[in-house]
C-alpha positions in Angstrom: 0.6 44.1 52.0 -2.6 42.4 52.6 -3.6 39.2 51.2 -6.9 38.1 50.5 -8.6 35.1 48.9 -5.7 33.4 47.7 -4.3 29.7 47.8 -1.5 29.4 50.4 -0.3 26.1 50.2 -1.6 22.6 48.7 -1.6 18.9 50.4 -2.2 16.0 48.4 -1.6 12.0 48.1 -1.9 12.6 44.3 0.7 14.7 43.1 -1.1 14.8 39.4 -4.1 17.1 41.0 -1.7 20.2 42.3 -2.9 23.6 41.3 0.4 25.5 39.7 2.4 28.4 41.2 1.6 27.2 45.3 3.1 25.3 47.6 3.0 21.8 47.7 2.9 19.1 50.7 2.9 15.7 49.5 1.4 13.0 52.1 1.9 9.1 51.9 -2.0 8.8 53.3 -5.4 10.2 54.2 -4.6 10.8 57.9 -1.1 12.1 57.1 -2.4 15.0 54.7 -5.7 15.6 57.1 -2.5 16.4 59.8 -0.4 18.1 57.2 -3.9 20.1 56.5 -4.9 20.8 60.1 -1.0 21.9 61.0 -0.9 24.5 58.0 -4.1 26.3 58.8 -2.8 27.1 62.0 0.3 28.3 61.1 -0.4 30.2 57.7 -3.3 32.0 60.0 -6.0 30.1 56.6 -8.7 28.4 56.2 -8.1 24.2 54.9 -11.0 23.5 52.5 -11.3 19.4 50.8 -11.7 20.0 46.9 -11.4 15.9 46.7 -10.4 13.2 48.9 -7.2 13.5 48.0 -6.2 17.3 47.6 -6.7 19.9 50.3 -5.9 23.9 50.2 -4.9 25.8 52.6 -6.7 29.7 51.8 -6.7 33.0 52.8 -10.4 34.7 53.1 
């Protein structure tokens, strides 16, 4: 199984601006989630993209 253009995870110092049905990282700061962000792209082989300056998602292209 192959997946393609889908949301892998979410990171976020708002929990109000989560997208349902992924997973969620929730960061006490900018620099935390930027880390949290960097960290998760690696490992989950995606691509992080900043929708605001407080939400980040982690996708698969």
């Amino acid at each position: 199984m192959m997946l393609e253009k889908f949301i892998l995870a979410a990171i976020t110092t708002n929990p109000k601006k989560i997208p349902s049905g992924t997973a969620v990282f929730h960061c006490d700061s900018k620099e935390e989630m930027e880390q949290v962000a960097a960290n998760l792209e690696a490992i989950l082989d995606g691509i992080a993209h900043s929708l605001t300056e407080d939400l980040y998602v982690i996708v698969k292209h």
